[in-house]
FIKEDREN-752573 format. One record per residue (C-alpha): residue in one letter; x, y, z. Coordinates in steps of 0.2 Angstrom, whole numbers, plus 5000, padded with zeros to 4 digits. Each point is the difference from the previous one (the first is absolute). Layout:
 rest   xx   yy   zz
    A    X    Y    Z
...
//
This chain:
 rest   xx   yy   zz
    X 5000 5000 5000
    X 5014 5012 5005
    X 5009 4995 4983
    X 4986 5007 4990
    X 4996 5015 5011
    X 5000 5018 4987
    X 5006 5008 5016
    X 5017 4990 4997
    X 5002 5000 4983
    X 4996 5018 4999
    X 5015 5002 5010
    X 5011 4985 4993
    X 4995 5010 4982
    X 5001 5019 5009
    X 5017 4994 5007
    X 5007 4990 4984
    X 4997 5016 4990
    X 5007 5011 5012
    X 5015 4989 5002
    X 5005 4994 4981
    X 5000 5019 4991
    X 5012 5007 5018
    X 5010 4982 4998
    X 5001 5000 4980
    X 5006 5018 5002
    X 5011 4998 5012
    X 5010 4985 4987
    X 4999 5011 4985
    X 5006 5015 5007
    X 5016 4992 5010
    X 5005 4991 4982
    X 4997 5015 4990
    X 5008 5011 5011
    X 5013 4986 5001
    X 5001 5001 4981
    X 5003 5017 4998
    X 5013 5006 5013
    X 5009 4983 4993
    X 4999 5008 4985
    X 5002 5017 5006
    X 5017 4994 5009
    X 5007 4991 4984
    X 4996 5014 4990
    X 5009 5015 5012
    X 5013 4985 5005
    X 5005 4999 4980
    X 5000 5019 5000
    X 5011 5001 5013
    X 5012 4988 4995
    X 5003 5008 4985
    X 5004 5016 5008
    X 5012 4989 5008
    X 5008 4994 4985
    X 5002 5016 4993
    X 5008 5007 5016
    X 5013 4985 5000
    X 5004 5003 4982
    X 5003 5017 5001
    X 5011 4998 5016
    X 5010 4986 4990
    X 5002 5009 4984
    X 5007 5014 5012
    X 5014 4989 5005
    X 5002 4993 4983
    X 5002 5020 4993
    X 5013 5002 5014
    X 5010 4988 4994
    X 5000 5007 4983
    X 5009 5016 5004
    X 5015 4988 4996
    X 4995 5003 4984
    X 4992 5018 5000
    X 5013 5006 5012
    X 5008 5017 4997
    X 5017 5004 4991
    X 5013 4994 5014
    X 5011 5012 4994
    X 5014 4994 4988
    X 5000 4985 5006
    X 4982 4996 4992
    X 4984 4991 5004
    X 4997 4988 5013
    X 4999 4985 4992
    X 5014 5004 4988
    X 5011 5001 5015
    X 4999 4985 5008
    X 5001 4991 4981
    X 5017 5005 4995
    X 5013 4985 4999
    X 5014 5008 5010
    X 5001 5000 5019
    X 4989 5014 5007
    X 5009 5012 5009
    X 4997 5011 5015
    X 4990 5013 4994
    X 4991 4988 4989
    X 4995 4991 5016
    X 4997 5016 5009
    X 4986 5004 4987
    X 4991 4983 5000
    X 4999 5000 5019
    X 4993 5015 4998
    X 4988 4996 4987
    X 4994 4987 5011
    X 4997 5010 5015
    X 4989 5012 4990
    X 4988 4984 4992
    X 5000 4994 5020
    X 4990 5018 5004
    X 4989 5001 4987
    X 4989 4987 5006
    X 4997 5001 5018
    X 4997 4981 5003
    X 5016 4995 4995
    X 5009 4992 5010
    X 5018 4995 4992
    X 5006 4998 4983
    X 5013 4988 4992
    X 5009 5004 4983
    X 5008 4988 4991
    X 5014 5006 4984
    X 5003 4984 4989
    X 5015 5009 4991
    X 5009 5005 5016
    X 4995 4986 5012
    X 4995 5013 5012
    X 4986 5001 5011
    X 4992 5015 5010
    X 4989 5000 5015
    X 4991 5012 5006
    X 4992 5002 5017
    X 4994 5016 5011
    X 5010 5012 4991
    X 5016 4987 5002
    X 5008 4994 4982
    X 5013 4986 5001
    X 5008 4990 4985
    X 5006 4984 4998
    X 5006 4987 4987
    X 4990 4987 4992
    X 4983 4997 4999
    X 4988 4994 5015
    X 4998 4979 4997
    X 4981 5003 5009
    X 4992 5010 4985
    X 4989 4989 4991
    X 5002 4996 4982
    X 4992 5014 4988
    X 4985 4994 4990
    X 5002 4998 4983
    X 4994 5015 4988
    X 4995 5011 5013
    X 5007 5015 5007
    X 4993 5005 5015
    X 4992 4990 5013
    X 4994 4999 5018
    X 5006 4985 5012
    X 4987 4994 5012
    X 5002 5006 5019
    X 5014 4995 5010
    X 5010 5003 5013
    X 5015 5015 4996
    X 5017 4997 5000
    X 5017 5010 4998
    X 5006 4990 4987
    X 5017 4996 5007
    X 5004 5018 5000
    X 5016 5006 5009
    X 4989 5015 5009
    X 5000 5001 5016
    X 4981 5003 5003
    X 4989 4989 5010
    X 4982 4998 4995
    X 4989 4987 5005
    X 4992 4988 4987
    X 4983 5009 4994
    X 4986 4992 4986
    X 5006 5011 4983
    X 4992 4997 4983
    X 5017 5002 4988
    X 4998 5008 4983
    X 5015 4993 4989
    X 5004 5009 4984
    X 5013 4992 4987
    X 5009 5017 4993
    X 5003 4999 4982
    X 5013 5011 4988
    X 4988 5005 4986
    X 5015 5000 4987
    X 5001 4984 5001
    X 4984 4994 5009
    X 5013 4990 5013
    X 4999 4996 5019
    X 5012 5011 5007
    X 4991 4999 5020
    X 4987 4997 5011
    X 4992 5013 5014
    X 4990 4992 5016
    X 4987 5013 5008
    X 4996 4991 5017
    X 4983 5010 5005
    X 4991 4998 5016
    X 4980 4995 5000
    X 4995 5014 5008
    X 4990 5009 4987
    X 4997 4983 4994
    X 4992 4997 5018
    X 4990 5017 5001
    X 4993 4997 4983
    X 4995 4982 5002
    X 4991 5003 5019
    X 4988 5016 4992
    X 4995 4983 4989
    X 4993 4987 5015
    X 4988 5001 5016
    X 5015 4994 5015
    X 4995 4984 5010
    X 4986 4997 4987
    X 5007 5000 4982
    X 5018 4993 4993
    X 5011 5007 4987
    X 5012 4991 4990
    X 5013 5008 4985
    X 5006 4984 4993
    X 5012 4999 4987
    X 4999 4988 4982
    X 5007 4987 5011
    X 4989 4999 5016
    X 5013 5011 5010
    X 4991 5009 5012
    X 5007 5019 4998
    X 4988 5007 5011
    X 4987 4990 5013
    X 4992 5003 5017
    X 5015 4992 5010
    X 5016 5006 4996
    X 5009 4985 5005
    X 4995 4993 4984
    X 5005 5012 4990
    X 5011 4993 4985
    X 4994 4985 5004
    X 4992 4989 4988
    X 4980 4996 5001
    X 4996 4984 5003
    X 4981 5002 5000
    X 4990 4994 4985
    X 4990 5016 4999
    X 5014 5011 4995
    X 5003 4990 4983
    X 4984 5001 4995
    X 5001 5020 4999
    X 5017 4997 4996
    X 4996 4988 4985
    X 4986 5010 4992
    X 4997 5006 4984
    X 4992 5016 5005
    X 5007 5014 5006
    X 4986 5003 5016
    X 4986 4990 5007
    X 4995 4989 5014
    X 4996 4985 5006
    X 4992 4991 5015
    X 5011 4989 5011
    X 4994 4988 5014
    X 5014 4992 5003
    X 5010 4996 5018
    X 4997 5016 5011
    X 4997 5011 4987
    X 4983 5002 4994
    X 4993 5013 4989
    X 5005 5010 4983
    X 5017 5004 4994
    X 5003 5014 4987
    X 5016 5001 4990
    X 5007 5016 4989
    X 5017 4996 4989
    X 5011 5014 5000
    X 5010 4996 4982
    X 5017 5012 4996
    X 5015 4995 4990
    X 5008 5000 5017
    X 4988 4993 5013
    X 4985 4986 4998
    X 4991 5001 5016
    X 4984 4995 5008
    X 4990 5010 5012
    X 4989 4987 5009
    X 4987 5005 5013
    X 4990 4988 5011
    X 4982 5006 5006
    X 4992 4987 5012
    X 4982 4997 5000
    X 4999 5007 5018
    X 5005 5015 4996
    X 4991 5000 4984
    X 4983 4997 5008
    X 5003 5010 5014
    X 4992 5015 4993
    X 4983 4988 4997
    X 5000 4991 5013
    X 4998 5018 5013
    X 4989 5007 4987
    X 4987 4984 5002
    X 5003 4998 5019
    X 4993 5021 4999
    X 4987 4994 4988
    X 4997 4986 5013
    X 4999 5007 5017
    X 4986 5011 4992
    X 4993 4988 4991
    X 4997 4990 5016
    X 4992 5014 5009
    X 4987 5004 4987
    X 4999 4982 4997
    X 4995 4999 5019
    X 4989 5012 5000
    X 4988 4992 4985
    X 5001 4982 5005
    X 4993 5006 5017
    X 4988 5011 4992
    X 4994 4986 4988
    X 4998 4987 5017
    X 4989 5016 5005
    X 4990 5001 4985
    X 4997 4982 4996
    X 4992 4998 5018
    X 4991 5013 5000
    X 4993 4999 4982
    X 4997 4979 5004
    X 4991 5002 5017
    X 4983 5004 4993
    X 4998 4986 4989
    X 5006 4989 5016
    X 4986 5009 5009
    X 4985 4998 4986
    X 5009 4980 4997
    X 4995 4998 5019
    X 4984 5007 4996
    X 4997 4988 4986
    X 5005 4986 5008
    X 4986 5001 5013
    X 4989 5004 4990
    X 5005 4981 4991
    X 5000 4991 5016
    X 4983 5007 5006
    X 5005 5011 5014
    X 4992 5015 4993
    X 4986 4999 4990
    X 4996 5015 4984
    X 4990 5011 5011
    X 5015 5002 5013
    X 5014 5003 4984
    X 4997 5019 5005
    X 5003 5001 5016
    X 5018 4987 4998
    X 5006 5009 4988
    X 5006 5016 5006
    X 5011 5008 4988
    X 5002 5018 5001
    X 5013 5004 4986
    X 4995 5010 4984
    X 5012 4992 4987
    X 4999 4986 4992
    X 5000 4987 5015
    X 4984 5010 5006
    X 4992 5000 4983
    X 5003 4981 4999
    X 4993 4998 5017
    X 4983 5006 4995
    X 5001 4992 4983
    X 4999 4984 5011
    X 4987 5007 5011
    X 4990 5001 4984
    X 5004 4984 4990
    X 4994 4990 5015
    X 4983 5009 5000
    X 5000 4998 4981
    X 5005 4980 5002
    X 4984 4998 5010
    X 4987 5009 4990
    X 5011 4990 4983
    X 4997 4982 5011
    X 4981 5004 4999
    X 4999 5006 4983
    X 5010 4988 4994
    X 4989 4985 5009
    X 4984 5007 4989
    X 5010 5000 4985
    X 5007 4982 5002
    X 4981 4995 5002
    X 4991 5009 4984
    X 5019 4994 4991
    X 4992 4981 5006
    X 4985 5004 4992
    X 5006 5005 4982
    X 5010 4989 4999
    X 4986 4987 5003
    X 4990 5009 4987
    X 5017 5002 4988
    X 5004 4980 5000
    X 4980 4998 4998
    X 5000 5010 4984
    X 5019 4994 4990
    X 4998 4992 4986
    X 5009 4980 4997
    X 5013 5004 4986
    X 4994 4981 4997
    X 4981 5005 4998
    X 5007 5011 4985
    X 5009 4984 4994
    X 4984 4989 4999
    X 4990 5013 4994
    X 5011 5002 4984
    X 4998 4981 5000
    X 4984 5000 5001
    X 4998 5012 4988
    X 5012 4989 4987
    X 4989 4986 5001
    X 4985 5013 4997
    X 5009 5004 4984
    X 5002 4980 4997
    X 4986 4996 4998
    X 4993 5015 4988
    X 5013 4994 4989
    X 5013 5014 5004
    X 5017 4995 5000
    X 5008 5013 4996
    X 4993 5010 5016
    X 5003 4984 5008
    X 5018 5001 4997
    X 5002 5018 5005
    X 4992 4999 5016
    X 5012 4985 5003
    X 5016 5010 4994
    X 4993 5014 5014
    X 4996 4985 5014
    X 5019 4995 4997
    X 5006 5017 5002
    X 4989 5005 5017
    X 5007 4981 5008
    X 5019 5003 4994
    X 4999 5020 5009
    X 4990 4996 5015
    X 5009 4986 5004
    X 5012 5007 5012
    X 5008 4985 5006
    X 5011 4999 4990
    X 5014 5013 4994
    X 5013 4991 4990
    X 4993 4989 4985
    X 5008 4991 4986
    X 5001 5009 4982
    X 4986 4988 4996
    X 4987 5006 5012
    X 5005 5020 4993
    X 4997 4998 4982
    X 4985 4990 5002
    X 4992 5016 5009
    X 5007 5010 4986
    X 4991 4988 4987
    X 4984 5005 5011
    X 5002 5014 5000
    X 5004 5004 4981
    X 4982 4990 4997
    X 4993 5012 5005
    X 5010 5015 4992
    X 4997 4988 4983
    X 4983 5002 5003
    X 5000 5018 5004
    X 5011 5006 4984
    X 4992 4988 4989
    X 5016 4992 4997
    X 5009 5014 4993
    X 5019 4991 5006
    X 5005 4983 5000
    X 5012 4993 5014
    X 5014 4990 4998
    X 5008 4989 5016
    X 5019 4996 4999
    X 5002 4989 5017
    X 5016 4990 5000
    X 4998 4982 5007
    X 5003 4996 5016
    X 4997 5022 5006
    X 4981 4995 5005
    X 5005 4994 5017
    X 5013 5013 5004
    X 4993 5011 5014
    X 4996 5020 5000
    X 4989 5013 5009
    X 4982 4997 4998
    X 4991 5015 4988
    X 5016 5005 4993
    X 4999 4997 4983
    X 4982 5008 4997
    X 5005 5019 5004
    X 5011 4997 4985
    X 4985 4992 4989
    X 4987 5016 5006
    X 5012 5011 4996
    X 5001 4997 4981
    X 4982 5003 4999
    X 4999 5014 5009
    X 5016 5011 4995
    X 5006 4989 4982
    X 4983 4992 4992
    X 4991 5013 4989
    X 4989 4992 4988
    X 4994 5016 4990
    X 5018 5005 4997
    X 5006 4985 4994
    X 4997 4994 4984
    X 5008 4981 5005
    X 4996 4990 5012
    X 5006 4999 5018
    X 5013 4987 5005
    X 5005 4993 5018
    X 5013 4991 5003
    X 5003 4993 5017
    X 5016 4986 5000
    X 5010 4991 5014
    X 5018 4995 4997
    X 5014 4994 5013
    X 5016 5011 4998
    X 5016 4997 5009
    X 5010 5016 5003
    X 5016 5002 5009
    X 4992 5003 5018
    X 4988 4982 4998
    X 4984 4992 4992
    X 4987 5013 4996
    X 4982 4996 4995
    X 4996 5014 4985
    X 4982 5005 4996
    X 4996 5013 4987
    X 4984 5009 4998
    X 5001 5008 4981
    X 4987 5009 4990
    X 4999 5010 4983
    X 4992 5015 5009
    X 5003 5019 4997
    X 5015 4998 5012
    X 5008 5015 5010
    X 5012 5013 4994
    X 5021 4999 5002
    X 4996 5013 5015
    X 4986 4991 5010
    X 5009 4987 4997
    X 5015 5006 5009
    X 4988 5008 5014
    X 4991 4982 5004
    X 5017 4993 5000
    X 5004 5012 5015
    X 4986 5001 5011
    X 5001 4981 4999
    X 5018 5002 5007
    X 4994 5013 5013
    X 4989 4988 5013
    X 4988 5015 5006
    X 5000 5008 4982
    X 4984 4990 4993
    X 4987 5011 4991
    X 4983 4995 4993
    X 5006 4994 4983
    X 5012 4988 5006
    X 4992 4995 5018
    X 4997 4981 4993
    X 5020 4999 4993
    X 5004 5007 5017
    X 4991 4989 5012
    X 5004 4985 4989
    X 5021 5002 5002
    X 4997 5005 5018
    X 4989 4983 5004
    X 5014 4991 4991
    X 5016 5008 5007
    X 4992 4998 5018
    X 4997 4981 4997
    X 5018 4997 4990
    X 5010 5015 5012
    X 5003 5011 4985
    X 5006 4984 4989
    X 4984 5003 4988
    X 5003 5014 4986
    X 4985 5007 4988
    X 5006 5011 4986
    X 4990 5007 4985
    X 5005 5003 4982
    X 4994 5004 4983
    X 4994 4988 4987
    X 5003 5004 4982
    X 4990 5006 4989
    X 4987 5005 5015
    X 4998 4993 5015
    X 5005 4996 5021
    X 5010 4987 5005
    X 4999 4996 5022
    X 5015 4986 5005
    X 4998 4994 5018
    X 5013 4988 5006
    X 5001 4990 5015
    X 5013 4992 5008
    X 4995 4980 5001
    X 5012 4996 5015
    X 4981 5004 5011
    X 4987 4996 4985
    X 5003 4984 4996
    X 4985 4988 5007
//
């Protein structure tokens, strides 16, 4: 009882409703939101980098233009340029020295990152190294200076730790991470390697520009170099270091030159993006790691707002919806009560004014006194309808007193036959025997189905009597197939197409030969089974291309039956309910004039 009470599932429906839109828009609004700052983040994240790329390549190309001033140097004087000095074949002598040390110390200041530099003059074997302002020379070349790529000029090594390389100064400087730009000097005469300059520089800028890039203690950076190096990452330890982490080689390994990818694997979880910085000096990657914490953080306060206030409203309407539904469901609890004593006989109709009590204008009141009313109109109705069953007894007495026995019609037209008998008149005889058949076949309603024998012998009563009425003005030809009699089919179905020949296609006074009726059964086999065939054809005036075409279709459309074509229609419904829509009837033209009506039925259900 409970279980079917309005009062609960006016709330369960009140509260459902209430609950799905806040709930539904609670989901679609976190992933949405989700959505969008992701894409928001990516987007000003891809931006950012690079800006970031731009600011490293313009900071490298800085240090790459300071080393050039080997080449773009001033006039030194009579001794000439810089590179010019350090590749003449004799012995370079004091003031010779004097001037690349001095050279040196100048290129050292015009980049304020740089930390030392390390000359290298092939045709001497004499090597310069510069630190804080301090110059010493030395013989032969440093053995740690790795080999230089082939056909390339300039290029930067990845982060390591600095060196003095084996330098003879007396200067102390602890081991720092340096990125080393190292530049192969060539004499243009000859395009030959006379030298190489080192320019250790310090990853300070490199540092500054590379933080303005990440979020600390939430995002990671990486600059890897074309090898997996790491020449800038979170922990400096690592620096120089090579990345063993399959996340880099993928960014690393790309054809493009930026994107991003998702990547759930070990402790990482979220979206990397990636921005390849490509120089004739430097192939770099800038790597950046955005969790999905941080990516959904945004979101997730946004929806705990939305939430919190959310729940509060959310609060107030499922309260006010328990308040409503009682209050809307306890006056139809108070008129069931009042019902129900009314059904067990506590109260009879008199005392229905007094129980029901019910002092509410709106539609609870209204329906109150509807009731009140009903009840008085059921017992002046029980009385009325008393007197009417009794004078309903009484016709009916005087109704089965006055029918008439279909059966009485019967043996009066046999009677009548005999009558005609014996004044020697057969022929009226026969009529009346034609229409005797007819009556017995129609009222006979046993029987729904009959075979194909049973049907045309009503049709040959029943064209008796049209012989007899047109003064046989048409002859009738019967093409059954042996063996179709006994096939079974709707009762009546075959004389709406007989009737309507002569009311639609027989015209006598426009015809100036006679009329021809055709009616023949065949068995066809077609691709879907066995079909019993029966054609009603005639020489009649026919029916034009159009009407044609406008039978075809309200034959088609099952409630589109008009009063020219009512017999067609009834016939195909009768058959398709019977054969489940197997049963087809179509109509076509007869050449030169004429109506040709097909009907085939299925004989899977017809055969007797």
């Amino acid at each position: 009882m409970i279980r079917h009470s309005i009062r609960n599932k006016l709330i369960i429906f009140l509260l459902i409703a209430t609950l799905v839109p806040f709930v539904t828009s609670l989901v679609v609004s976190y992933y949405f939101t989700k959505q969008k700052v992701t894409e928001d983040t990516l987007t000003n994240n891809s931006a950012l980098l690079s800006q970031g790329k731009t600011n490293l390549l313009n900071y490298l190309d800085s240090i790459v233009q300071a080393s050039s001033t080997i080449y773009t140097g001033a006039q030194l004087s009579e001794l000439g340029q810089f590179y010019e000095i350090i590749q003449r074949q004799h012995e370079i002598d004091y003031m010779s020295d004097k001037v690349i040390k001095s050279g040196l110390q100048v290129m050292s200041h015009s980049v304020k990152e740089i930390k030392q530099i390390y000359l290298y003059a092939s045709v001497s074997d004499r090597s310069y190294f510069v630190n804080n302002d301090l110059v010493a020379g030395n013989s032969g070349k440093y053995p740690g200076i790795l080999p230089f790529p082939a056909n390339q000029l300039v290029y930067f090594e990845t982060t390591h730790a600095s060196h003095n390389y084996h330098s003879a100064l007396n200067v102390y400087s602890a081991p720092t991470p340096v990125l080393s730009m190292h530049r192969n000097i060539m004499y243009s005469p000859n395009n030959t390697s006379i030298g190489e300059l080192v320019i250790d520089v310090s990853l300070d800028l490199v540092s500054q520009i590379s933080q303005r890039l990440f979020t600390h203690d939430q995002e990671e950076l990486y600059i890897l170099d074309e090898t997996g190096h790491i020449v800038y990452g979170p922990n400096p330890a690592k620096w120089g270091q090579f990345l063993d982490d399959q996340w880099g080689n993928e960014a690393i390994h790309s054809e493009l030159d930026k994107g991003s990818y998702e990547w759930n694997k070990g402790s990482f979880a979220g979206i990397t993006m990636f921005e390849k910085m490509q120089t004739n000096y430097v192939s770099w990657t800038l790597v950046k790691r955005l969790p999905y914490e941080q990516l959904t953080r945004n979101a997730r306060q946004l929806t705990k707002i939305n939430a919190l206030i959310l729940t509060f409203f959310m609060l107030i309407v499922m309260g006010g919806t328990v308040f409503i539904s009682i209050r809307f469901t306890a006056p139809i609890k108070q008129l069931i009560r009042y019902i129900t004593r009314i059904q067990t006989g506590q109260s009879g109709l008199g005392d229905v004014q007094s129980d029901i009590q019910l002092s509410r204008t709106d539609e609870m009141g209204i329906l109150a006194n509807r009731f009140h009313g009903l009840m008085q109109d059921l017992d002046n109705m029980v009385m009325r309808e008393y007197r009417l069953e009794l004078a309903n007894k009484s016709n009916q007495l005087m109704a089965l007193q006055a029918q008439i026995n279909p059966h009485f019609l019967n043996n009066a037209l046999q009677s009548i036959g005999t009558l005609a008998l014996q004044h020697e008149a057969p022929k009226i005889y026969g009529l009346i025997n034609s229409l005797a058949k007819m009556m017995h076949y129609s009222m006979n309603t046993n029987e729904s189905v009959v075979p194909l024998r049973k049907e045309l012998e009503h049709i040959k009563a029943y064209l008796e009597l049209q012989k007899q009425r047109f003064e046989h003005q048409f002859e009738i030809v019967y093409d059954i197939e042996e063996g179709t009699p006994t096939i079974m089919m709707p009762k009546m179905s075959l004389q709406p197409l007989v009737e309507n020949y002569f009311k639609h296609g027989f015209k006598p006074s426009q015809s100036q030969a006679p009329g021809l009726l055709r009616i023949a059964s065949s068995n066809v086999v077609r691709p879907q089974g066995e079909y019993l065939q029966l054609i009603v054809e005639d020489n009649g005036v026919g029916m034009t291309d159009q009407r044609l075409v406008e039978v075809r279709a309200r034959l088609r459309t099952p409630s589109a039956a008009d009063d020219a074509n009512i017999g067609l229609h009834n016939v195909l419904t009768r058959l398709q309910l019977y054969f489940q829509d197997d049963a087809t009837l179509d109509i076509e033209h007869v050449q030169p004039q004429g109506l040709r009506v097909i009907i085939r039925i299925p004989m899977k259900k017809g055969v007797n």
